[in-house]
SEBADO-121736 format. One record per residue: z, y, x of N, C-alpha, C, CB in turn; residue in three letters; residue number from 1. Coordinates in steps of 0.05 Angstrom, whole numbers, plus 5000, padded with zeros to 4 digits. Glycine has a CB too. Layout:
<sites>
> n.w / n.v / n.u / ca.w / ca.v / ca.u / c.w / c.v / c.u / cb.w / cb.v / cb.u / lofi / lose
> Z / Y / X / Z / Y / X / Z / Y / X / Z / Y / X / ALA / NUM
...
</sites>
This chain:
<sites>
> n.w / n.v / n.u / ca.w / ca.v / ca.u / c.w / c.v / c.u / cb.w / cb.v / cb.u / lofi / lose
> 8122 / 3510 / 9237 / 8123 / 3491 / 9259 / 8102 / 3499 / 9280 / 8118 / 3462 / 9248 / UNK / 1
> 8110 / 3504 / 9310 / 8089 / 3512 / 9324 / 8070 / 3488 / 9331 / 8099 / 3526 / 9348 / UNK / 2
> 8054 / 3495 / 9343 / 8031 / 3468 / 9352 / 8041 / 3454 / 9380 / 7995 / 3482 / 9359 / UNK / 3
> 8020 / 3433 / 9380 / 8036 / 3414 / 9395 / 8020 / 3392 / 9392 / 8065 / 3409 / 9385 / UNK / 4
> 8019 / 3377 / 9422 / 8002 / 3343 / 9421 / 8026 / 3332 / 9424 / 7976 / 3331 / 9448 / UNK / 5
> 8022 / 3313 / 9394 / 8036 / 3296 / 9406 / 8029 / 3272 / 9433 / 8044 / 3284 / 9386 / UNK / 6
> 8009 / 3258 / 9419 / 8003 / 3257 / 9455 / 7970 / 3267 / 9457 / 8006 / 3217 / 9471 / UNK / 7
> 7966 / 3270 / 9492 / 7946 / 3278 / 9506 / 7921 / 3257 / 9502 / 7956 / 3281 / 9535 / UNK / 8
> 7898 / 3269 / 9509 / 7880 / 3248 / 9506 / 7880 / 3228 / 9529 / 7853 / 3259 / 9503 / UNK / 9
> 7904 / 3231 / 9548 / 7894 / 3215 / 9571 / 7921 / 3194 / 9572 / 7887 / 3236 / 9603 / UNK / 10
> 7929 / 3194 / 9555 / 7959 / 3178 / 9553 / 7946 / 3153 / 9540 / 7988 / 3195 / 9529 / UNK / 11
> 7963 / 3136 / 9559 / 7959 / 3114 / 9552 / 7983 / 3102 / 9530 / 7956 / 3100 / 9575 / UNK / 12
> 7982 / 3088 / 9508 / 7996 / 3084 / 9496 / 8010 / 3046 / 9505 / 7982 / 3092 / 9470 / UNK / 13
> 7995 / 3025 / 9509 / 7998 / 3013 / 9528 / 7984 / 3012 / 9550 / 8001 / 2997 / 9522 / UNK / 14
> 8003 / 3010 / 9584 / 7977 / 3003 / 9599 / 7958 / 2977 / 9602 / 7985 / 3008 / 9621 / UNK / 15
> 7939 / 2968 / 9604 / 7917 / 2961 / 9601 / 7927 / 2927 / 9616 / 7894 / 2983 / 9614 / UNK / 16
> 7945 / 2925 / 9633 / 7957 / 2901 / 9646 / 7981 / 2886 / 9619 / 7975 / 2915 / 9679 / UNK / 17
> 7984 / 2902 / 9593 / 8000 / 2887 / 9583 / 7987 / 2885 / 9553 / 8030 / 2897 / 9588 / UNK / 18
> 7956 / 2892 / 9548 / 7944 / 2888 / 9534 / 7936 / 2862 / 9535 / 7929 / 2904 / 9534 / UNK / 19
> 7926 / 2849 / 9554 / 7923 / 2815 / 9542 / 7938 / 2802 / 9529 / 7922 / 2795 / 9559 / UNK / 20
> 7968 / 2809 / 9547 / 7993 / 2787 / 9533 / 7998 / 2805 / 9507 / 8028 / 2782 / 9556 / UNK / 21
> 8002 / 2821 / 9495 / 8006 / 2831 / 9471 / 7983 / 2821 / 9458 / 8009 / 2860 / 9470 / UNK / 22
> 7961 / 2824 / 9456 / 7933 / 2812 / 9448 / 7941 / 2775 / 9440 / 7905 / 2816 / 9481 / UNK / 23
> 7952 / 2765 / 9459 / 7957 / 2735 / 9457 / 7982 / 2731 / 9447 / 7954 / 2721 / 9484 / UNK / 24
> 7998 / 2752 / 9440 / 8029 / 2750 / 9421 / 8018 / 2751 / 9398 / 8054 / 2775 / 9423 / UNK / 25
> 7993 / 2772 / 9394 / 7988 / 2772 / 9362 / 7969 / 2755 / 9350 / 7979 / 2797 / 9352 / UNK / 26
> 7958 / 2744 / 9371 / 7938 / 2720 / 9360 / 7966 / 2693 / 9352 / 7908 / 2707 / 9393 / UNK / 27
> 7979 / 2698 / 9365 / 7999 / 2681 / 9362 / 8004 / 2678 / 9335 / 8020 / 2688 / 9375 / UNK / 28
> 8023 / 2700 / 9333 / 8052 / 2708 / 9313 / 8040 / 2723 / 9298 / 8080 / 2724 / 9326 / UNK / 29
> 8020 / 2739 / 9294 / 7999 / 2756 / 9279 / 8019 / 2787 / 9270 / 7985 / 2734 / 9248 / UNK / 30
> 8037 / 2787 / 9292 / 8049 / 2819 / 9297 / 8061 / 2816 / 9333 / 8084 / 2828 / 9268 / UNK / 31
> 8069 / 2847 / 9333 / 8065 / 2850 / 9364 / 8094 / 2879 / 9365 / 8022 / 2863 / 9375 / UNK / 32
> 8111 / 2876 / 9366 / 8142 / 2898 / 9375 / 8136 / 2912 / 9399 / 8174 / 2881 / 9384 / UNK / 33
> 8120 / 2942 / 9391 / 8128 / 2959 / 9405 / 8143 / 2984 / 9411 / 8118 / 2960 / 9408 / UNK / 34
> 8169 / 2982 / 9425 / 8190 / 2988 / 9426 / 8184 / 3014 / 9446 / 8207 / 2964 / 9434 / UNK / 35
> 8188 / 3038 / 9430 / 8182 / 3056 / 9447 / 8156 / 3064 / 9450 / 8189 / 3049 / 9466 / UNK / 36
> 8140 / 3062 / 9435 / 8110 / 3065 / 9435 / 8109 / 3100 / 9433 / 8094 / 3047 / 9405 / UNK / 37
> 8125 / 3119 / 9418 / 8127 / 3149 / 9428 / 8152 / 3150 / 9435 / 8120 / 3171 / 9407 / UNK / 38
> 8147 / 3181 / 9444 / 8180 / 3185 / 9452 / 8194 / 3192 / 9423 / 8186 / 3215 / 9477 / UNK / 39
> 8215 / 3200 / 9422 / 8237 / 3206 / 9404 / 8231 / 3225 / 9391 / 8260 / 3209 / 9414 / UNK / 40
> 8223 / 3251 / 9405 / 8220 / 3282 / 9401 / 8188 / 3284 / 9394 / 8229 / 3303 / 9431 / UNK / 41
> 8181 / 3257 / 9392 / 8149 / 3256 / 9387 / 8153 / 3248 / 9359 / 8128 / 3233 / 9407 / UNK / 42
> 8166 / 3225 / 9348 / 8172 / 3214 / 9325 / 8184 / 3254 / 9307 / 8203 / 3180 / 9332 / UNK / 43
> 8205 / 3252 / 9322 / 8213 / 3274 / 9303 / 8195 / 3296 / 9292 / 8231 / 3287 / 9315 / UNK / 44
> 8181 / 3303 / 9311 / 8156 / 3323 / 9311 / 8133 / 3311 / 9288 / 8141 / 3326 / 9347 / UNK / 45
> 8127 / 3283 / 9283 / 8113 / 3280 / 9266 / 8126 / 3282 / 9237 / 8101 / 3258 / 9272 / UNK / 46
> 8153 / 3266 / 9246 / 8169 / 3268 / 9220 / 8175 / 3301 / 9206 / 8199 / 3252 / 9228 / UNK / 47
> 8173 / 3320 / 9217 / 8179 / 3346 / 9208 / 8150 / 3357 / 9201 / 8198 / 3364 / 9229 / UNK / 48
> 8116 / 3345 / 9211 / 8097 / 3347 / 9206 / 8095 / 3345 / 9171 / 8086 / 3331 / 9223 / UNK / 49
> 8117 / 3321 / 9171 / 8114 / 3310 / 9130 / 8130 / 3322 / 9115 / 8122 / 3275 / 9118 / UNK / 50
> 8137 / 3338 / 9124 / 8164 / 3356 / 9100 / 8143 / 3369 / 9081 / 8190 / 3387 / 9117 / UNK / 51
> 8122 / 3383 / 9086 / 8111 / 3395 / 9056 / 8103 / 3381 / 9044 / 8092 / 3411 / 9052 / UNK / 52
> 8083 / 3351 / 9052 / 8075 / 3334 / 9034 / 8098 / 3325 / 9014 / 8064 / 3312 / 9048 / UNK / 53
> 8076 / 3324 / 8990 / 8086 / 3315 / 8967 / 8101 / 3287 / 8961 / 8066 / 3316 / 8953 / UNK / 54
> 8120 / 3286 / 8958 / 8136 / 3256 / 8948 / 8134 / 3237 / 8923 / 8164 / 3261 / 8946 / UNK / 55
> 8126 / 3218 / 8920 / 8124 / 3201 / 8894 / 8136 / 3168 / 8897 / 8090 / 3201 / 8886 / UNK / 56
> 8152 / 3169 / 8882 / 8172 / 3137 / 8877 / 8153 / 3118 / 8873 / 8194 / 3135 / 8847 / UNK / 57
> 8158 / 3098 / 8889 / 8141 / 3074 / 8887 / 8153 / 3050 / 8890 / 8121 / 3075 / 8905 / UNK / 58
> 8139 / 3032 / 8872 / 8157 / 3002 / 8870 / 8138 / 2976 / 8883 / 8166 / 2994 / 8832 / UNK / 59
> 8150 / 2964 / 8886 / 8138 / 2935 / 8900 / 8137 / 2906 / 8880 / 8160 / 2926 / 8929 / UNK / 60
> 8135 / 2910 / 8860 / 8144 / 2886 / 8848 / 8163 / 2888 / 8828 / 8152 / 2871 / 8865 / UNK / 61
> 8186 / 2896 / 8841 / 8211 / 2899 / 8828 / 8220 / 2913 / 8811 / 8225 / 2902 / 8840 / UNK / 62
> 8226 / 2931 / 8789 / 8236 / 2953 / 8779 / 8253 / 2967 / 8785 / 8240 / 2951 / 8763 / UNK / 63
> 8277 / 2951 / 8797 / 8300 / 2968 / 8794 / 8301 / 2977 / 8841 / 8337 / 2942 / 8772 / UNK / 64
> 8275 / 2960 / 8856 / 8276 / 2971 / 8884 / 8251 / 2996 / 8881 / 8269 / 2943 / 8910 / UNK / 65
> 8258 / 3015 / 8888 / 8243 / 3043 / 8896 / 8251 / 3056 / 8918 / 8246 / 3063 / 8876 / UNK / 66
> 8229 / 3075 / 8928 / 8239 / 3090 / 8947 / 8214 / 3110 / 8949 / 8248 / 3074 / 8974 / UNK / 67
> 8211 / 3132 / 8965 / 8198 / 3151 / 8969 / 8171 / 3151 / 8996 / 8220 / 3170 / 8971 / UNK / 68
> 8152 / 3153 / 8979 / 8124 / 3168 / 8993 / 8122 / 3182 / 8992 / 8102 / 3167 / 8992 / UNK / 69
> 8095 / 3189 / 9019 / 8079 / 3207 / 9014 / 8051 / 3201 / 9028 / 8090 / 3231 / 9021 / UNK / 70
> 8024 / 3207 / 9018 / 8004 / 3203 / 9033 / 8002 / 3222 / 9041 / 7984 / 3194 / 9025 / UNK / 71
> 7983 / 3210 / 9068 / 7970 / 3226 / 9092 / 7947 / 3224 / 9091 / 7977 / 3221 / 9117 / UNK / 72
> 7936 / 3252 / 9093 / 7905 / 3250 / 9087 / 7894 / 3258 / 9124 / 7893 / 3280 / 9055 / UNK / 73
> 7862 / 3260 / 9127 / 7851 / 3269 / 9150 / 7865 / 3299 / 9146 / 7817 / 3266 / 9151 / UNK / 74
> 7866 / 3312 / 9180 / 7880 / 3335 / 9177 / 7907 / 3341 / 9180 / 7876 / 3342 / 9159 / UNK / 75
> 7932 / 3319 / 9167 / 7955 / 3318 / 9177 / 7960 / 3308 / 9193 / 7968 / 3314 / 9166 / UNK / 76
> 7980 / 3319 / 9216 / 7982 / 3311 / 9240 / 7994 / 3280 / 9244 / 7998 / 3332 / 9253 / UNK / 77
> 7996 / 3264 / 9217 / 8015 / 3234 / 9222 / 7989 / 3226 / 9222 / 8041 / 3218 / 9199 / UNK / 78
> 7962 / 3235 / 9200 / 7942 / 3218 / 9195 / 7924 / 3214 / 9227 / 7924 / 3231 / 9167 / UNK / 79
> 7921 / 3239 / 9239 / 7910 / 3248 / 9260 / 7923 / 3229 / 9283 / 7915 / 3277 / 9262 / UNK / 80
> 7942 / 3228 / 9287 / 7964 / 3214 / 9302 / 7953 / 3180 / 9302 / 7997 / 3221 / 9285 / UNK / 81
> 7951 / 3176 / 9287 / 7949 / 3136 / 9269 / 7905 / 3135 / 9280 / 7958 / 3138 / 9202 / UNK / 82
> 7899 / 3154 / 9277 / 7866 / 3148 / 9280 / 7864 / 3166 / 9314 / 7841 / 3167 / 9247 / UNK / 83
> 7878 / 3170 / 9321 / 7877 / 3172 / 9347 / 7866 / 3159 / 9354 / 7894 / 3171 / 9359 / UNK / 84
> 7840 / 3169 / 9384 / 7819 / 3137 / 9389 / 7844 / 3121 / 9407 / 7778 / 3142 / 9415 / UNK / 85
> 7848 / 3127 / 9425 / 7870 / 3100 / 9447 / 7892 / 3093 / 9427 / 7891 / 3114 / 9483 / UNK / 86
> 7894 / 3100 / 9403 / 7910 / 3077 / 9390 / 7895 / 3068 / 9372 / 7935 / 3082 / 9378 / UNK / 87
> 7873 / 3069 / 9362 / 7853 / 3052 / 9353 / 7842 / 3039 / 9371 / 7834 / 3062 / 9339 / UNK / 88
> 7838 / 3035 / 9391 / 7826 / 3020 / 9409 / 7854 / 3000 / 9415 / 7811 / 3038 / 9436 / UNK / 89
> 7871 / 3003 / 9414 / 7903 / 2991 / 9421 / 7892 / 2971 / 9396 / 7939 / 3016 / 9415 / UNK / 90
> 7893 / 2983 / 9366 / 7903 / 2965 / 9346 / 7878 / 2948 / 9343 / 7913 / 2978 / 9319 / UNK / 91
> 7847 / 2962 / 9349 / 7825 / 2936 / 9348 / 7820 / 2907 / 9372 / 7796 / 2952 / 9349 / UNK / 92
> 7838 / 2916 / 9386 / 7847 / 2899 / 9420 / 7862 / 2880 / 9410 / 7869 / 2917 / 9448 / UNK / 93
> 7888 / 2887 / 9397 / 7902 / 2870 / 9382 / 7889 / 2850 / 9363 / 7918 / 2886 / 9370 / UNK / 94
> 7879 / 2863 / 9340 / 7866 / 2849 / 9318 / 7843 / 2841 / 9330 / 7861 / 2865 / 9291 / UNK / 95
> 7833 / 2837 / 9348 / 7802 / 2837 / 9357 / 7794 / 2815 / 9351 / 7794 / 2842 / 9386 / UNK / 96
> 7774 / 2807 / 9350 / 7751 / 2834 / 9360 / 7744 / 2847 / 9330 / 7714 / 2821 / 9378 / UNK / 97
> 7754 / 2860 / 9325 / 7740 / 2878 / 9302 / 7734 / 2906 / 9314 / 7761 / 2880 / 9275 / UNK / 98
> 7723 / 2921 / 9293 / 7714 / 2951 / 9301 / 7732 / 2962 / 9272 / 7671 / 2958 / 9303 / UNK / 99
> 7752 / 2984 / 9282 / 7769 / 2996 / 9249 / 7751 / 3014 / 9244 / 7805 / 3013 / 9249 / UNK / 100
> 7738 / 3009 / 9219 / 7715 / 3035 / 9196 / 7738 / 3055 / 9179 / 7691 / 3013 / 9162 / UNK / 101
> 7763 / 3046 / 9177 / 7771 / 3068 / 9160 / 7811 / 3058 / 9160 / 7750 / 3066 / 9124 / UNK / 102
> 7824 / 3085 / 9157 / 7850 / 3087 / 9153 / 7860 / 3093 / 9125 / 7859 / 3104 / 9169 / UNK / 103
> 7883 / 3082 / 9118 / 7901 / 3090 / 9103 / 7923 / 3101 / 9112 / 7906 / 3074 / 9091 / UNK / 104
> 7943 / 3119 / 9108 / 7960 / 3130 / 9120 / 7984 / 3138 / 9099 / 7947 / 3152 / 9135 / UNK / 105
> 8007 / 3131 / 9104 / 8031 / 3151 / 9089 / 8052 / 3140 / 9105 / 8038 / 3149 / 9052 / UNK / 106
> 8064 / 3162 / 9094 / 8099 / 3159 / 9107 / 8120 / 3146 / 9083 / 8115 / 3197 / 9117 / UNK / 107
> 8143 / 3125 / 9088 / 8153 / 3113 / 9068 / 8186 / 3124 / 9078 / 8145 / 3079 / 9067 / UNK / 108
> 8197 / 3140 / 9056 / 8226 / 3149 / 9061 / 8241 / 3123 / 9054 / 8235 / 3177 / 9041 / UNK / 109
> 8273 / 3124 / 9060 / 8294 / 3107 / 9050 / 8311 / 3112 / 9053 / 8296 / 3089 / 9055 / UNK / 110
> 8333 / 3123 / 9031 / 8353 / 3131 / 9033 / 8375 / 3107 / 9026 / 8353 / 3153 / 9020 / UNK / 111
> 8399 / 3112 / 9023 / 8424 / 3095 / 9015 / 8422 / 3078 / 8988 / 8449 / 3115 / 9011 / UNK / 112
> 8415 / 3043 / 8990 / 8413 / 3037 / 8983 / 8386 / 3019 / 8980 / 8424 / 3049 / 8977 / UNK / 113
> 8365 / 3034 / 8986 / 8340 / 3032 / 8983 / 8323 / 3013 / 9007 / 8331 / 3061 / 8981 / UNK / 114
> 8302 / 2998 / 9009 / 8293 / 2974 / 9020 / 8271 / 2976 / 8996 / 8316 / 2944 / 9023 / UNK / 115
> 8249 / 2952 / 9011 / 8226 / 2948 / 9003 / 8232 / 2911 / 9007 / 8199 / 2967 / 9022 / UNK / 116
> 8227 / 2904 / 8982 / 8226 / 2875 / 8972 / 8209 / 2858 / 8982 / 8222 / 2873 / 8948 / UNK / 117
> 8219 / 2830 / 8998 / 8197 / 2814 / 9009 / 8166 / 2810 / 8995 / 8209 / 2790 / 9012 / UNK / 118
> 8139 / 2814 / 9021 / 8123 / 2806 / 8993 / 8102 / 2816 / 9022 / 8126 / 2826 / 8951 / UNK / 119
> 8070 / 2809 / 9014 / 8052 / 2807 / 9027 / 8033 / 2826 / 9025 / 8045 / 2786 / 9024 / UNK / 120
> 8017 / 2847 / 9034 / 7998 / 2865 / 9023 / 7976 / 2852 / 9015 / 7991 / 2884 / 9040 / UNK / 121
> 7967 / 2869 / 9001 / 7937 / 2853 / 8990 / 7908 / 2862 / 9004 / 7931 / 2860 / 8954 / UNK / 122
> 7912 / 2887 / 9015 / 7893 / 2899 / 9032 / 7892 / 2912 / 9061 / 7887 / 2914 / 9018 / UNK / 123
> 7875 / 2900 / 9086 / 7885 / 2910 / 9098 / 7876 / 2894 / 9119 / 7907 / 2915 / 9091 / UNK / 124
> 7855 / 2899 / 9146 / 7858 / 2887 / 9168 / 7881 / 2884 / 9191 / 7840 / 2895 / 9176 / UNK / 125
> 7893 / 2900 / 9193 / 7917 / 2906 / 9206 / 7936 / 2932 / 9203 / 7909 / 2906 / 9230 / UNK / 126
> 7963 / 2931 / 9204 / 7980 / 2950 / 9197 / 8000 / 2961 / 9222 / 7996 / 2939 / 9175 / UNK / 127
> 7994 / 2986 / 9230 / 8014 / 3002 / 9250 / 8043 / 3009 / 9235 / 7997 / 3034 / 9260 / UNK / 128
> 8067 / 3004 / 9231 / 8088 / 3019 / 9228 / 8105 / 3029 / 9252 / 8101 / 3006 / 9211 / UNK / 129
> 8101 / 3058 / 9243 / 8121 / 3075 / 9274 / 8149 / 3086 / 9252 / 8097 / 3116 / 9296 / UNK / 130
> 8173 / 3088 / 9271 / 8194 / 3086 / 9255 / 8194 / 3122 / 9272 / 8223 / 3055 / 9259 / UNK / 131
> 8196 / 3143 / 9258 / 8209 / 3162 / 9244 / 8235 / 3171 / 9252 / 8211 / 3154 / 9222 / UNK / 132
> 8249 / 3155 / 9239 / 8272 / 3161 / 9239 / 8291 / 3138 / 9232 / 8273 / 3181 / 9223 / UNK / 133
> 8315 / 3130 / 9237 / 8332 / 3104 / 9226 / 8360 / 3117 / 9238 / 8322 / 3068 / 9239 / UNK / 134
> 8367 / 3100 / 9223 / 8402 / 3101 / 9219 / 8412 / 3096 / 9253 / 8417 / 3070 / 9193 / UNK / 135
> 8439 / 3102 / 9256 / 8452 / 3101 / 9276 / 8460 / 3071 / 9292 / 8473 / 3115 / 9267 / UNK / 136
> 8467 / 3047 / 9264 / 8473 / 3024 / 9271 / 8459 / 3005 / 9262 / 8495 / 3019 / 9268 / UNK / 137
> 8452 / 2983 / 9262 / 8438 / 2962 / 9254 / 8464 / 2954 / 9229 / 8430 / 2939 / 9283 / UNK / 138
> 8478 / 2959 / 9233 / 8499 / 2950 / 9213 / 8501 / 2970 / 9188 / 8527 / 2949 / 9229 / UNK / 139
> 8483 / 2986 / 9185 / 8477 / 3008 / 9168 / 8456 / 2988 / 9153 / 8465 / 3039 / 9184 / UNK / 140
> 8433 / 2978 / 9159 / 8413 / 2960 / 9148 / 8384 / 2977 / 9157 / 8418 / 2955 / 9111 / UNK / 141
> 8368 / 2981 / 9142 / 8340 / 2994 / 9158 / 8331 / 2971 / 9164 / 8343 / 3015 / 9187 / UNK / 142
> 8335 / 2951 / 9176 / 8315 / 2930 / 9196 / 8287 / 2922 / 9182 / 8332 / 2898 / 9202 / UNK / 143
> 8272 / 2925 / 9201 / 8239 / 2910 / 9177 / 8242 / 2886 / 9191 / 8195 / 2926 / 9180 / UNK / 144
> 8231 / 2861 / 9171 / 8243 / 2837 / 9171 / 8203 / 2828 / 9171 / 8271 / 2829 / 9141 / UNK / 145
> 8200 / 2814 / 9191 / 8168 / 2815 / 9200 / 8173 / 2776 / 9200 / 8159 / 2837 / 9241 / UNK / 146
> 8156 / 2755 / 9178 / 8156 / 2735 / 9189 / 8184 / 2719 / 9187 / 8147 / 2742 / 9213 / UNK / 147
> 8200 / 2732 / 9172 / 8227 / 2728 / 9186 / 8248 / 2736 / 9213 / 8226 / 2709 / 9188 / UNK / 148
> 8235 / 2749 / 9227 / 8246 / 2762 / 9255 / 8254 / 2786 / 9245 / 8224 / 2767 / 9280 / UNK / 149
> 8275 / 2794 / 9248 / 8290 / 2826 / 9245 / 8278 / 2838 / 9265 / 8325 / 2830 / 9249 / UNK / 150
> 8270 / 2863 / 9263 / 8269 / 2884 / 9285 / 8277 / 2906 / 9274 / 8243 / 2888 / 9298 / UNK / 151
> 8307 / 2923 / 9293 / 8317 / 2934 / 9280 / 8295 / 2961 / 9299 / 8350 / 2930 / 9278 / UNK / 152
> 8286 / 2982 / 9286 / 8265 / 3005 / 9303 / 8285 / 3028 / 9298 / 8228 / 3012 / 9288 / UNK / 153
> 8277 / 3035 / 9322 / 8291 / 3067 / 9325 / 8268 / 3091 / 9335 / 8319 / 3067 / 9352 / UNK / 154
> 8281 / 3110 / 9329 / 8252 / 3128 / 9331 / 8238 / 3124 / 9355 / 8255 / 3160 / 9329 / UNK / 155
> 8208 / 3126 / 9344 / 8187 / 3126 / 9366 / 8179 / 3095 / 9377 / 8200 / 3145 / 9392 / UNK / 156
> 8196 / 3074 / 9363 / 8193 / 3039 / 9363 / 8171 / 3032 / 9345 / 8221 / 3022 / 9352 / UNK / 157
> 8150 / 3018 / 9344 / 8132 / 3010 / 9328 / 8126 / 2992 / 9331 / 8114 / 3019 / 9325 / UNK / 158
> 8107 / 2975 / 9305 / 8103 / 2946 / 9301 / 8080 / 2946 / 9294 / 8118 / 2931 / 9282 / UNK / 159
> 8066 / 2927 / 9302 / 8022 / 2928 / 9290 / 8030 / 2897 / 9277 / 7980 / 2925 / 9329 / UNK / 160
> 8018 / 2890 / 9253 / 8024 / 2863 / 9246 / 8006 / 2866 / 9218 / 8060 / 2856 / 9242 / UNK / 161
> 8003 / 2838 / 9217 / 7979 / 2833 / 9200 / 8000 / 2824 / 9164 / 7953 / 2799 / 9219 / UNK / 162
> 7987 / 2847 / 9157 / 8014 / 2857 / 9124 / 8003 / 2833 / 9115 / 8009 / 2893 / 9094 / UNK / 163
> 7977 / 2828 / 9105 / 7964 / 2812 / 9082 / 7978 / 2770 / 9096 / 7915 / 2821 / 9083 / UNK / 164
> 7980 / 2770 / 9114 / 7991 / 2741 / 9118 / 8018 / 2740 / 9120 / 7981 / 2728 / 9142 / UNK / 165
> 8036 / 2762 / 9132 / 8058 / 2750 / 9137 / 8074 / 2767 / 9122 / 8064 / 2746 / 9164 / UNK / 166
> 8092 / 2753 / 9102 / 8105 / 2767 / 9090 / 8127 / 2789 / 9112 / 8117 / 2746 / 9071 / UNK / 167
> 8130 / 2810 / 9089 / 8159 / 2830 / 9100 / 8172 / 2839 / 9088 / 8158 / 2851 / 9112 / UNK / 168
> 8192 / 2855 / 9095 / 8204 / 2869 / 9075 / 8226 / 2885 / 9100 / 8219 / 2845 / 9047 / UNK / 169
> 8249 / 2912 / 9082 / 8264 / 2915 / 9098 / 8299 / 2909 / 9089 / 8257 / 2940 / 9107 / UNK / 170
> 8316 / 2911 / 9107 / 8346 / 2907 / 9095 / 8347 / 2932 / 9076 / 8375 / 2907 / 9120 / UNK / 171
> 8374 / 2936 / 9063 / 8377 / 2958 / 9048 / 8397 / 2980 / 9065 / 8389 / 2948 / 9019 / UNK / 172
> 8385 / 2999 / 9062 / 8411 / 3023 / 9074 / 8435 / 3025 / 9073 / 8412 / 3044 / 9066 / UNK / 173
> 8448 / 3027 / 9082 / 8484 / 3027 / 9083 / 8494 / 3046 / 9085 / 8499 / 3015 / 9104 / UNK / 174
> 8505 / 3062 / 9072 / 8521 / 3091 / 9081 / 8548 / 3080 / 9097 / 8532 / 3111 / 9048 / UNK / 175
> 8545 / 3101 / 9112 / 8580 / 3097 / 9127 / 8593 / 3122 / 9128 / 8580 / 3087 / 9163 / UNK / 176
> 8622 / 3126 / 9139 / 8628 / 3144 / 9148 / 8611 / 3165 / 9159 / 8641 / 3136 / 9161 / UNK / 177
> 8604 / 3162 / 9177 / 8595 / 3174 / 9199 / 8557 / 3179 / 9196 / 8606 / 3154 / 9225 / UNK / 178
> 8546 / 3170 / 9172 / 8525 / 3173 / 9152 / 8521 / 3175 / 9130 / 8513 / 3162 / 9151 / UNK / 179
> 8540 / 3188 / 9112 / 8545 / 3189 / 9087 / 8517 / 3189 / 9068 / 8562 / 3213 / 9085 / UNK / 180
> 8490 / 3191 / 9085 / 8465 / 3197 / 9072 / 8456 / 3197 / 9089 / 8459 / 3217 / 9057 / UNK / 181
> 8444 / 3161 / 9098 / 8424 / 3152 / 9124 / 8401 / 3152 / 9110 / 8429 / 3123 / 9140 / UNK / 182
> 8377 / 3169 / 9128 / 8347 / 3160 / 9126 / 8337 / 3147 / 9146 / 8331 / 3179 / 9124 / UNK / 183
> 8313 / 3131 / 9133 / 8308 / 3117 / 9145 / 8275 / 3123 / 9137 / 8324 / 3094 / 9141 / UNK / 184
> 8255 / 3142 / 9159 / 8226 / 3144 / 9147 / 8211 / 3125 / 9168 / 8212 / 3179 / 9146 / UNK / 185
> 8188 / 3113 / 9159 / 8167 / 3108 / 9177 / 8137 / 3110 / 9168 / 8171 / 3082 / 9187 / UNK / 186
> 8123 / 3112 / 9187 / 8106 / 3117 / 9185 / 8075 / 3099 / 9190 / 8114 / 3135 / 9194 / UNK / 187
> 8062 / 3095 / 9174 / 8043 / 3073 / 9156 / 8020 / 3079 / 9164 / 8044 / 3074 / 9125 / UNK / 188
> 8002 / 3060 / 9174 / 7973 / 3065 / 9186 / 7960 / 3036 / 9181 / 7973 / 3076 / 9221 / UNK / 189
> 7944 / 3037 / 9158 / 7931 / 3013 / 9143 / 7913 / 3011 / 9157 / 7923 / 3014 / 9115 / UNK / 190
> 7894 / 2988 / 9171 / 7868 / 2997 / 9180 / 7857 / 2980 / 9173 / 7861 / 3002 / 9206 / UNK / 191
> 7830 / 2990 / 9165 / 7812 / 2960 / 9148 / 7781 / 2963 / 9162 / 7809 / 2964 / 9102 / UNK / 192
> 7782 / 2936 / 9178 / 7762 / 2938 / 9198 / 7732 / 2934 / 9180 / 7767 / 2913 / 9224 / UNK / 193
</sites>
């Protein structure tokens, strides 16, 4: 894979006029839909960053719901990407006033069939999910279900929302015609101020 920013140090991720009202959505609703937060070919570029990392099945509760990780350590370009300072300064603006001391990071696959079961994190000042990759239709399933609000994300769409209060979860994958074997990755940035 050749090299590559995904973004510049001078990119703004939001501009600075729609930081209050996002700031006052999440004091609200204690999450914040941002739609388009990279471009497409930026999502993809991280998403092809995680192909060597290692994969391990993980469950939520449930036995028979699983689906595929992988962590991101300092050094990989998703982990690098998530501790970015202007999107740590984005996600401590949001959650504020805190100062973030440290990340957690992985990417969560989902193939046909597969979803993550309603339920609340246990650790965690605030949570970035950037969507990767998703299916073609909302009628395929993919949607992360925040609070009860669907948001269906398409690559380069992301959500900051506080895991440990409001429950989530996502729909289950749908194969179709025309996806005989839909993925659905995103990508996970724990921050614990």
């Amino acid at each position: 894979m050749s090299e590559r920013n995904v973004e510049s140090d001078d990119h703004h991720f939001v501009r600075h006029a729609d930081l209050q009202d996002l700031a006052s959505i999440f004091v609200t609703r204690r999450f914040v839909n941002l739609p388009g937060l990279i471009r497409p070919d930026d999502a993809a570029y991280l998403l092809e960053s995680t192909e060597g990392n290692a994969r391990r099945r993980v469950r939520c509760g449930l036995e028979n719901v699983s689906w595929e990780e992988q962590e991101l350590v300092a050094g990989d370009l998703s982990y690098e990407f998530c501790r970015h300072p202007e999107l740590t300064r984005l996600i401590e603006a949001l959650a504020g006033p805190v100062t973030i001391e440290s990340l957690m990071c992985w990417a969560s696959r989902y193939g046909a069939g597969e979803y993550i079961n309603p339920h609340r994190d246990r650790y965690g000042t605030v949570q970035l999910l950037v969507c990767l990759k998703s299916v073609h239709s909302r009628h395929q399933g993919g949607a992360l279900v925040v609070a009860g609000t669907e948001l269906f994300l398409s690559a380069g769409d992301a959500v900051v929302f506080d895991a440990t209060c409001l429950e989530h979860h996502t729909t289950p994958l749908v194969a179709s015609a025309e996806q005989p074997t839909p993925l659905r990755v995103v990508l996970v940035g724990r921050y614990f101020a």
